[in-house]
DRENPA-3360 file (N, C-alpha, C; in nm, 2 decimals, always signed):
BEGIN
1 = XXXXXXXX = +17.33/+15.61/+9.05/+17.38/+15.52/+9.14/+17.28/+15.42/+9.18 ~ +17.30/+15.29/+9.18/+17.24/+15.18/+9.20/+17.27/+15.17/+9.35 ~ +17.10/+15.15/+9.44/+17.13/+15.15/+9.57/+17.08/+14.98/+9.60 ~ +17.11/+14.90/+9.70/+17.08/+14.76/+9.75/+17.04/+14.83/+9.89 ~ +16.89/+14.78/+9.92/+16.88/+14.81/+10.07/+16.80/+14.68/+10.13 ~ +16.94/+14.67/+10.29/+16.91/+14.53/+10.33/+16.85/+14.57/+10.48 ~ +16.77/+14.52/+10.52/+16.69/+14.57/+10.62/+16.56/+14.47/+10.67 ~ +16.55/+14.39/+10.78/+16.45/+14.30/+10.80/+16.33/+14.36/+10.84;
9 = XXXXXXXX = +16.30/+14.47/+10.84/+16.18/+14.48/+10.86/+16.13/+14.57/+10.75 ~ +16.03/+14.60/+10.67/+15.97/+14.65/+10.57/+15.94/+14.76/+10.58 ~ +15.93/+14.82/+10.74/+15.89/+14.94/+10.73/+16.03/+15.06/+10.74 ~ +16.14/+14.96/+10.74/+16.28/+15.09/+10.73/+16.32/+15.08/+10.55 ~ +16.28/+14.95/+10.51/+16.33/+14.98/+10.37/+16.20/+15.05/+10.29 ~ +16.09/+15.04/+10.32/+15.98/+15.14/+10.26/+16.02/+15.25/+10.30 ~ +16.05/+15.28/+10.43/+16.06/+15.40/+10.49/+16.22/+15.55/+10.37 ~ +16.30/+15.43/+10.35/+16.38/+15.46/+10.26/+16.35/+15.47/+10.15;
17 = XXXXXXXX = +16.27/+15.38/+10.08/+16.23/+15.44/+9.92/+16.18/+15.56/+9.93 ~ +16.07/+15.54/+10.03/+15.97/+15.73/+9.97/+16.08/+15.83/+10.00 ~ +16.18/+15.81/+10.07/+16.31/+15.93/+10.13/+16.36/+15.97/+9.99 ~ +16.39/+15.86/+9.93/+16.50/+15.85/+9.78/+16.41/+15.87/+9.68 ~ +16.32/+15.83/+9.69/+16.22/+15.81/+9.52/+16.22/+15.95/+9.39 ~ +16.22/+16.05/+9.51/+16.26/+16.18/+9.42/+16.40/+16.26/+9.42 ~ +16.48/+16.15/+9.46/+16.63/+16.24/+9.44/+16.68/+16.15/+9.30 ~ +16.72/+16.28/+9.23/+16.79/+16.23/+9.11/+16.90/+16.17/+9.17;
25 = XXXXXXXX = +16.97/+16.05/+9.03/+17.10/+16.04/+9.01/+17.05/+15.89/+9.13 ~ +16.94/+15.83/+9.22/+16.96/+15.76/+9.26/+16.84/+15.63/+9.26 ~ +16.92/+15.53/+9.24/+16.83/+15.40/+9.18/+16.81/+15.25/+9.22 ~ +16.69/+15.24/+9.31/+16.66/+15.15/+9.45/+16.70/+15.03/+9.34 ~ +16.77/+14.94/+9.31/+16.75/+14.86/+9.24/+16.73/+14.71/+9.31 ~ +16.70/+14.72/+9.44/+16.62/+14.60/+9.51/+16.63/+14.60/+9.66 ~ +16.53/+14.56/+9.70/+16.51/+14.55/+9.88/+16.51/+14.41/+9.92 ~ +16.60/+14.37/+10.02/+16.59/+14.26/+10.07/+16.61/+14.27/+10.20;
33 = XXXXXXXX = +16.57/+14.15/+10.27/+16.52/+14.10/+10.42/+16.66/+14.03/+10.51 ~ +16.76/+13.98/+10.47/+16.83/+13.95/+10.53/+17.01/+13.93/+10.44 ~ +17.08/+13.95/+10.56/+17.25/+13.92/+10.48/+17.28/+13.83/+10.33 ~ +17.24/+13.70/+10.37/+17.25/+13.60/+10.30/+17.15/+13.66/+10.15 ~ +17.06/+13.71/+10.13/+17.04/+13.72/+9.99/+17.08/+13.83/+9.97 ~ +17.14/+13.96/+10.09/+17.22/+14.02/+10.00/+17.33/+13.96/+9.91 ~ +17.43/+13.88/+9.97/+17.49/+13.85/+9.97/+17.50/+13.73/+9.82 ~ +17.38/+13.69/+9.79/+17.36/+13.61/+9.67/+17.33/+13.71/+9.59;
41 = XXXXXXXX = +17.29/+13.83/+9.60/+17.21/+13.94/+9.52/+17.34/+13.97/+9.45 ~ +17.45/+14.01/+9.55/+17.54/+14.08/+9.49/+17.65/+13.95/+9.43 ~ +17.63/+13.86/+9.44/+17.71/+13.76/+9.30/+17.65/+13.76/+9.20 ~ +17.53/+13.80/+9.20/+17.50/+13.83/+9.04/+17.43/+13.95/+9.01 ~ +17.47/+14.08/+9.05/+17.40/+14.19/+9.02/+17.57/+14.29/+9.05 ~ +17.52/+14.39/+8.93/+17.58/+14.53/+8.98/+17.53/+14.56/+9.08 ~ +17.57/+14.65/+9.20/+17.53/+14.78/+9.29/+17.65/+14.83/+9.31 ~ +17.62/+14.98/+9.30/+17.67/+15.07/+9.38/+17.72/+15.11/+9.49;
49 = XXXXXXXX = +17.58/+15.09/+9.57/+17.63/+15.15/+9.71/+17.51/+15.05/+9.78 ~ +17.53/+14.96/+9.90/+17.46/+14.92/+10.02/+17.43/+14.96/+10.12 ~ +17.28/+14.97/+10.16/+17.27/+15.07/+10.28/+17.16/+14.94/+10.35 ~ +17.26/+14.91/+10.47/+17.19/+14.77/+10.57/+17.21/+14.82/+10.70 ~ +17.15/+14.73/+10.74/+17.12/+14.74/+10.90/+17.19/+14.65/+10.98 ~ +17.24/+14.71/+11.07/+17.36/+14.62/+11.12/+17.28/+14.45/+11.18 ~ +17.20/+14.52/+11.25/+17.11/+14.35/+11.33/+17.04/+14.30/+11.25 ~ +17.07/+14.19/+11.20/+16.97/+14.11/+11.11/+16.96/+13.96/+11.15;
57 = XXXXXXXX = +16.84/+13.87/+11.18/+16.84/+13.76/+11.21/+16.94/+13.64/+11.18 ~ +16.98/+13.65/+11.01/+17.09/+13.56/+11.01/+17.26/+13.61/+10.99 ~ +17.27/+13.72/+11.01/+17.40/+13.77/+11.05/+17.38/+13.88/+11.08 ~ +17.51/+13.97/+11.13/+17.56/+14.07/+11.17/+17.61/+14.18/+11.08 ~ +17.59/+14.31/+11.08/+17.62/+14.37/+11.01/+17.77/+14.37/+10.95 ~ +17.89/+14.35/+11.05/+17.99/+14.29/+11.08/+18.07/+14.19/+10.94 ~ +17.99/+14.09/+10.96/+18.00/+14.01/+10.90/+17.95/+14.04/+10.77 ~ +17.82/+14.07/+10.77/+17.79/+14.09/+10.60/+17.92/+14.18/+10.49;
65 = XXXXXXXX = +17.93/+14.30/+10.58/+18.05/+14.42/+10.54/+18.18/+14.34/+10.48 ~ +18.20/+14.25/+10.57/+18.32/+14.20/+10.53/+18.33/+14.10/+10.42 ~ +18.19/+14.00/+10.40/+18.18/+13.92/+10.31/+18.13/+14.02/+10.16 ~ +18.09/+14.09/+10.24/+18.04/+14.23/+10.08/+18.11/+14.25/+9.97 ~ +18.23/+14.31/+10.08/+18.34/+14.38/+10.05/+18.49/+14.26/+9.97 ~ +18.43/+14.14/+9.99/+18.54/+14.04/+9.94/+18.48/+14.00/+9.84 ~ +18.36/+13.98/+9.76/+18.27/+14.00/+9.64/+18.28/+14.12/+9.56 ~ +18.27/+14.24/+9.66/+18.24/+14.33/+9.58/+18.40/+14.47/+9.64;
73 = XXXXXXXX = +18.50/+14.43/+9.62/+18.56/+14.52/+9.68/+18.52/+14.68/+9.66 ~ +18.47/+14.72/+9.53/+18.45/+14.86/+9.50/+18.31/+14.90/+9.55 ~ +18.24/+14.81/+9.60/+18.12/+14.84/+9.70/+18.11/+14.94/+9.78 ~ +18.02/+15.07/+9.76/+18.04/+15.16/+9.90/+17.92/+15.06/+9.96 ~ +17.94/+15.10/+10.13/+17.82/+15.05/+10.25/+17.83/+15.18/+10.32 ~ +17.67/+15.17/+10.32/+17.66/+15.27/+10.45/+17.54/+15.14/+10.57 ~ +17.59/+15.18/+10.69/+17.53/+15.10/+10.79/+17.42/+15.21/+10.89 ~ +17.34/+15.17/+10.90/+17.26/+15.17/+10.98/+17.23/+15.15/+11.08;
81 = XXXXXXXX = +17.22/+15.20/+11.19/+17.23/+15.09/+11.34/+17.19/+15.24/+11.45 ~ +17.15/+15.13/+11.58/+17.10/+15.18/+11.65/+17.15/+15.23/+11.78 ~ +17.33/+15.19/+11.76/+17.37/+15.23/+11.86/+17.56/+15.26/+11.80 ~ +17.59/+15.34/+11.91/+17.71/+15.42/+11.90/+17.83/+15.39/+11.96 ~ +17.81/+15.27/+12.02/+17.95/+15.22/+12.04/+18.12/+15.23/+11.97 ~ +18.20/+15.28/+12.05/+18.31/+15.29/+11.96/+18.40/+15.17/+11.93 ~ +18.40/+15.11/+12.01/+18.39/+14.95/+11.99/+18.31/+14.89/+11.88 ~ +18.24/+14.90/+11.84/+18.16/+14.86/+11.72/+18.18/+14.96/+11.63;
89 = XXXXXXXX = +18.21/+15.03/+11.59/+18.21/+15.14/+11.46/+18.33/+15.09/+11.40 ~ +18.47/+15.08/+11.54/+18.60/+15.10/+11.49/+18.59/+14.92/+11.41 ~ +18.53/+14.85/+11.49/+18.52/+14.72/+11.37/+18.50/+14.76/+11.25 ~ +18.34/+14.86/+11.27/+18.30/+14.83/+11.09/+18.38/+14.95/+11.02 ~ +18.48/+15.05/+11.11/+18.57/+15.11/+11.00/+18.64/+14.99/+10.92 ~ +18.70/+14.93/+11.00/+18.79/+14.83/+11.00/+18.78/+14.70/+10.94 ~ +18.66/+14.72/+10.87/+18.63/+14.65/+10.77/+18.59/+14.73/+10.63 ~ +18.58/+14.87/+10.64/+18.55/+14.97/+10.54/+18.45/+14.97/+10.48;
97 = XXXXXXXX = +18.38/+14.98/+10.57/+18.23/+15.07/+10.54/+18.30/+15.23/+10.53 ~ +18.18/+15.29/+10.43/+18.21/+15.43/+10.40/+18.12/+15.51/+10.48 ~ +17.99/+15.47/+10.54/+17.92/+15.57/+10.62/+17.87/+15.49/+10.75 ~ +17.84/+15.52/+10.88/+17.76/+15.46/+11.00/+17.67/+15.57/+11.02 ~ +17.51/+15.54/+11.01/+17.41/+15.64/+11.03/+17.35/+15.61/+11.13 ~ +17.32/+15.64/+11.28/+17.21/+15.62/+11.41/+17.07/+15.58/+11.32 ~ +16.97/+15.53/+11.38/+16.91/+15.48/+11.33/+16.79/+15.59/+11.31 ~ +16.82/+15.65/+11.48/+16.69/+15.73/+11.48/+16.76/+15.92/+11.44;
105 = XXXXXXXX = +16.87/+15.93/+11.32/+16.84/+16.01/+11.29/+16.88/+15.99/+11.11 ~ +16.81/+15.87/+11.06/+16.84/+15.82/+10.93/+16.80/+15.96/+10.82 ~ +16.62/+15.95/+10.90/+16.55/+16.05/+10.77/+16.62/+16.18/+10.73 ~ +16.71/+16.23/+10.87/+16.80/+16.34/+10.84/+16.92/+16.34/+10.77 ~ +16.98/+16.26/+10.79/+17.13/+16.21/+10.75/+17.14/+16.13/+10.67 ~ +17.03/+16.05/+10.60/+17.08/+15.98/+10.48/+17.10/+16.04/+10.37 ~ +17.07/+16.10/+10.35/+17.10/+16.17/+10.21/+17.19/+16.22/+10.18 ~ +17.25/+16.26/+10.30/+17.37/+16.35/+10.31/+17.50/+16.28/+10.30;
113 = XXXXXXXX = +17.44/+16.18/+10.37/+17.53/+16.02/+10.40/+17.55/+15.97/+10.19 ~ +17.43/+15.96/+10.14/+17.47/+15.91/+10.03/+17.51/+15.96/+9.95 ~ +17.49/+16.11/+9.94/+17.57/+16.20/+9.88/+17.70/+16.19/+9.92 ~ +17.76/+16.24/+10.01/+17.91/+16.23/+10.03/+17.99/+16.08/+10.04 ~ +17.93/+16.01/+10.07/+17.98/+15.86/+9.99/+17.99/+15.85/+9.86 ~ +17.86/+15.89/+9.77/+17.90/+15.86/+9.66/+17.99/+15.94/+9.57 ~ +18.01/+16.09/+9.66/+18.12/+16.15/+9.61/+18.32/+16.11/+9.66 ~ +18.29/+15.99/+9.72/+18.41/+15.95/+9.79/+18.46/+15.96/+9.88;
121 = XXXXXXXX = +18.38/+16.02/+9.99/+18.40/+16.07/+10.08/+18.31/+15.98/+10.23 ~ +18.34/+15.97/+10.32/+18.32/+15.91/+10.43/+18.19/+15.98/+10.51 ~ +18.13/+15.95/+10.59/+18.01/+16.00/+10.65/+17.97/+15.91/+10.82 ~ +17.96/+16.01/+10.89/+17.93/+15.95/+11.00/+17.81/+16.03/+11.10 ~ +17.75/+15.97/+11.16/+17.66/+16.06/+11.24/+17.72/+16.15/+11.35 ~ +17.69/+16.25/+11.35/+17.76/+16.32/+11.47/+17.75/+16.28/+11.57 ~ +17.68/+16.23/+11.64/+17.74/+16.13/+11.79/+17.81/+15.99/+11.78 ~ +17.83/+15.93/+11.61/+17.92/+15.85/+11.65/+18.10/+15.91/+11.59;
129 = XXXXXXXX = +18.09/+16.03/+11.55/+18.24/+16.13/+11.53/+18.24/+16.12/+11.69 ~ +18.18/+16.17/+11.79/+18.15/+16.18/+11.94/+18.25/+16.08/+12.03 ~ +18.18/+15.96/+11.97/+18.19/+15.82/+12.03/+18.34/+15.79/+11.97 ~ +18.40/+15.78/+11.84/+18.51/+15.79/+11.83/+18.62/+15.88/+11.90 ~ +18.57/+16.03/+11.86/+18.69/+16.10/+11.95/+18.75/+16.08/+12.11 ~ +18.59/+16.05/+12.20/+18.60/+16.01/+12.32/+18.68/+15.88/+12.32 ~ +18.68/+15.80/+12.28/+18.75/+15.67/+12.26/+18.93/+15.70/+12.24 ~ +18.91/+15.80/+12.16/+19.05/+15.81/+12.13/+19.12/+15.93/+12.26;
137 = XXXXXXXX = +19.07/+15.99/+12.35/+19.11/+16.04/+12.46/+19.17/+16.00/+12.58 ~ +19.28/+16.03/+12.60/+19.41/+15.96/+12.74/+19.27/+15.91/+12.83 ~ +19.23/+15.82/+12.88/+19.12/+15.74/+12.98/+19.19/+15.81/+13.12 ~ +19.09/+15.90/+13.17/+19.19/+15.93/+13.35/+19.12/+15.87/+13.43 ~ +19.02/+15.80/+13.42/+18.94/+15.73/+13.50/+19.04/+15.57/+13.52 ~ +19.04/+15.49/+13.66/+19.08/+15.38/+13.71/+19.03/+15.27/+13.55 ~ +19.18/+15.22/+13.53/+19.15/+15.16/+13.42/+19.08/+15.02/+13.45 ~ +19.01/+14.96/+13.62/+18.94/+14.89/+13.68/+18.81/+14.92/+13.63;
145 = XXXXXXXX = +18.76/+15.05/+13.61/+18.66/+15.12/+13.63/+18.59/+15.04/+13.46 ~ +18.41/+14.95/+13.54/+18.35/+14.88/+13.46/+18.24/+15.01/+13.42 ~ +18.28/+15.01/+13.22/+18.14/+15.07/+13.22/+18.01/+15.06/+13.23 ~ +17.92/+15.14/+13.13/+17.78/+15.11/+13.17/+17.78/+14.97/+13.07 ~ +17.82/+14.96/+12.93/+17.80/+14.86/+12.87/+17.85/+14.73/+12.93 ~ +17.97/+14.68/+13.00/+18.01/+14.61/+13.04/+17.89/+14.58/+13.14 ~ +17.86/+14.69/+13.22/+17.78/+14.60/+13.33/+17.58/+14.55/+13.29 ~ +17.58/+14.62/+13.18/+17.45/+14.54/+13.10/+17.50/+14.37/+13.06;
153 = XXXXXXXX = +17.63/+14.36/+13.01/+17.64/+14.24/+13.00/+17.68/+14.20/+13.16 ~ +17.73/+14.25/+13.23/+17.74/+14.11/+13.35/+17.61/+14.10/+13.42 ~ +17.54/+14.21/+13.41/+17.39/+14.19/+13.42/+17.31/+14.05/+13.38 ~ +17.34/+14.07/+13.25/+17.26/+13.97/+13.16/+17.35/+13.82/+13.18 ~ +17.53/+13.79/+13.23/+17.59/+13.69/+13.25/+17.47/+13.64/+13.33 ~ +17.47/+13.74/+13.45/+17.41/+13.66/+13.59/+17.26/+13.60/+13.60 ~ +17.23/+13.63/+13.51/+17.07/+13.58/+13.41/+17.11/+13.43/+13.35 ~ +17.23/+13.37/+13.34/+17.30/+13.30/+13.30/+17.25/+13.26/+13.16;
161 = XXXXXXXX = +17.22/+13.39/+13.07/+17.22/+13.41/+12.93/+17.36/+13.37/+12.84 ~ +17.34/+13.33/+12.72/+17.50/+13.28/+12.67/+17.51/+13.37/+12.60 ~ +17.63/+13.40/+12.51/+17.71/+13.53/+12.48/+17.60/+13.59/+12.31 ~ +17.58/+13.43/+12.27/+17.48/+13.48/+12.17/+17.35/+13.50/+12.24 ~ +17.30/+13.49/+12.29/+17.16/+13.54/+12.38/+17.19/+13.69/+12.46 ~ +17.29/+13.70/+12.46/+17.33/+13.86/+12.49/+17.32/+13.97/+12.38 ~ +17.41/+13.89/+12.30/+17.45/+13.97/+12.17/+17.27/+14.00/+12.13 ~ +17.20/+13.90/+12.11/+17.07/+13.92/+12.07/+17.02/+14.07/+12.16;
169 = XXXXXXXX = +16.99/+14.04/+12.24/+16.92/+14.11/+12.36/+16.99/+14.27/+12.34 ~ +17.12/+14.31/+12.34/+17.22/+14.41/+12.28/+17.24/+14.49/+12.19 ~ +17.17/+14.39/+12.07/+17.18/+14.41/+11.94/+17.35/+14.44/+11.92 ~ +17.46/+14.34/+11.96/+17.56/+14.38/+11.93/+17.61/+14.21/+11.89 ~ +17.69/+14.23/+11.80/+17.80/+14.08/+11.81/+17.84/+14.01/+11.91 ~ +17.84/+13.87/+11.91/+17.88/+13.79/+11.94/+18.03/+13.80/+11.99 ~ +18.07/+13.87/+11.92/+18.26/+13.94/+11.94/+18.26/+14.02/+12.05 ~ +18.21/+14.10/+11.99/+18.18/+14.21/+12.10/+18.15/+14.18/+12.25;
177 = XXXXXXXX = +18.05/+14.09/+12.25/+17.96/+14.04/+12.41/+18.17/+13.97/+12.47 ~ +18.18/+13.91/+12.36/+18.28/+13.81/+12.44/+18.41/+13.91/+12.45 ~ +18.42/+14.00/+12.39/+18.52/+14.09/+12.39/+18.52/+14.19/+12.59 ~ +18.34/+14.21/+12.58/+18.31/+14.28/+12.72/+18.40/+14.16/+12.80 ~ +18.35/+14.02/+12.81/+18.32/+13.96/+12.90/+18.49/+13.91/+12.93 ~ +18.58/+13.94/+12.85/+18.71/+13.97/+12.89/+18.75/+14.04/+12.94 ~ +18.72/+14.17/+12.92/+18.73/+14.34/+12.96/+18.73/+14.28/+13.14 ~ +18.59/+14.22/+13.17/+18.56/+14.22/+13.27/+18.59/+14.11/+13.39;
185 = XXXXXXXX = +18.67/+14.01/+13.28/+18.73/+13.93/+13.38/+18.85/+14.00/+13.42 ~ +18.95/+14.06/+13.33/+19.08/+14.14/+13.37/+19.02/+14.25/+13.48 ~ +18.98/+14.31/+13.45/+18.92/+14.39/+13.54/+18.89/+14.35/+13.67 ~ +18.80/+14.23/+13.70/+18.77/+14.19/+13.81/+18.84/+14.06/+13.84 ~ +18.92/+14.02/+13.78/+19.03/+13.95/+13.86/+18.98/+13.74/+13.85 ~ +18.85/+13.82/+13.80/+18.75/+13.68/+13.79/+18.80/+13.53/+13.64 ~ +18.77/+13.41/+13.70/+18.85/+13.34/+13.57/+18.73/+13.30/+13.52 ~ +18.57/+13.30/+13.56/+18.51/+13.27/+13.48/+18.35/+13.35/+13.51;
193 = XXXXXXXX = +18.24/+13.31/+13.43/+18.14/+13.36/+13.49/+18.08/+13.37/+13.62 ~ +18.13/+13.25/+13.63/+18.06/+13.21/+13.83/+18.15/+13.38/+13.94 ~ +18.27/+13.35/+13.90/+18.32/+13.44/+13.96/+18.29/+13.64/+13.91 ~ +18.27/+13.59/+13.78/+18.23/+13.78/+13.74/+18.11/+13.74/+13.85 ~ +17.98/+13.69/+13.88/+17.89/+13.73/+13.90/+17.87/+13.74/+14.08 ~ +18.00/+13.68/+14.11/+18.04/+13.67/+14.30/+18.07/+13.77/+14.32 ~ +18.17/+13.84/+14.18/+18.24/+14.04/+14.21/+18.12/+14.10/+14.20 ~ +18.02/+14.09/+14.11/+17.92/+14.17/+14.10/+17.81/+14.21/+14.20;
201 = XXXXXX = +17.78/+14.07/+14.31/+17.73/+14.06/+14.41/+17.83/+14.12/+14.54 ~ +17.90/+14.13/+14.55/+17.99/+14.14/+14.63/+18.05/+14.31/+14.64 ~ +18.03/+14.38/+14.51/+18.04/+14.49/+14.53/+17.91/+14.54/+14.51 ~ +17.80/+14.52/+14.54/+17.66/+14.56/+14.50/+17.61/+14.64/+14.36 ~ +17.69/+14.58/+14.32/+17.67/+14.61/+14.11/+17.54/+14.55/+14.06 ~ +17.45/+14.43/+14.14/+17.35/+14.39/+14.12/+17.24/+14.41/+14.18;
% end
């Protein structure tokens, strides 16, 4: 199996060769630093299977998946990332990625991850199975009721940070941030930022 591993910093894609180097049947066939040369890599190379990191300087994991996957439709991806949102997974299901691995339990679960992907099969870390089932459970809590993610972003609104300066700060999409920041206008009745950050003040959320 020919692996692509996209990852901006050197010490997760090193960290991944010495993981793989002695498992048969599997063949690093290049390391790169950001979306965009995966993304040239894969118009002119075979691979197998991609294993990237969702935050990278010039796109989003998000995004890469989806432009991958329209080049390469037979492409498995497994993603990498550092957080468990169900909000963000059900995207990158929903773009078909085959595996989502937490970041900080790669060295355990990758292998297991590439194994069962490359046997056709799906793979996810057990707290983001977690993060999905909870998502999918009747909500009995006040459908007013702002989570903790939401109020990291109205946190960061009232810093008067813009939705890409959040998303940074988050490590989550630009979709996403703006997705919260609607959550939270319905919720708080607010039409724009000035006013999320009057409710925020106002009920002592800050």
């Amino acid at each position: 199996m020919k692996l692509l591993l996209v990852d901006d910093h050197a010490i997760v894609t090193d960290g991944l060769q010495v993981l793989l180097q002695n498992e048969e049947g599997f063949s690093i066939v290049e390391k790169l630093v950001s979306g965009n040369f995966a993304l040239a890599y894969l118009k002119q190379n075979e691979v197998d299977l991609m294993i990237t990191d969702y935050s990278m300087p010039d796109m989003d994991g998000l995004t890469l998946v989806k432009q991958a996957k329209a080049l390469r439709p037979d492409l498995k991806i497994i993603v990498l990332s550092m957080h468990d949102e169900a909000a963000m997974i059900k995207d990158m299901l929903s773009a078909g990625v085959d595996g989502y691995v937490l970041k900080k339990y790669a060295q355990q679960e990758l292998l297991n991850a590439i194994q069962a992907v490359g046997n056709g099969r799906q793979f996810w870390s057990a707290e983001v199975n977690r993060a999905l089932l909870t998502a999918l459970q009747p909500q009995e809590t006040n459908e007013n009721h702002i989570t903790e993610r939401e109020l990291e972003v109205l946190k960061l609104l009232a810093q008067e940070l813009t939705s890409k300066q959040i998303a940074e700060k988050l490590f989550i999409s630009e979709r996403t941030v703006e997705t919260h920041r609607k959550n939270l206008m319905r919720k708080t009745g607010a039409n724009n930022a000035i006013g999320l950050v009057r409710y925020a003040y106002s009920h002592k959320l800050l």
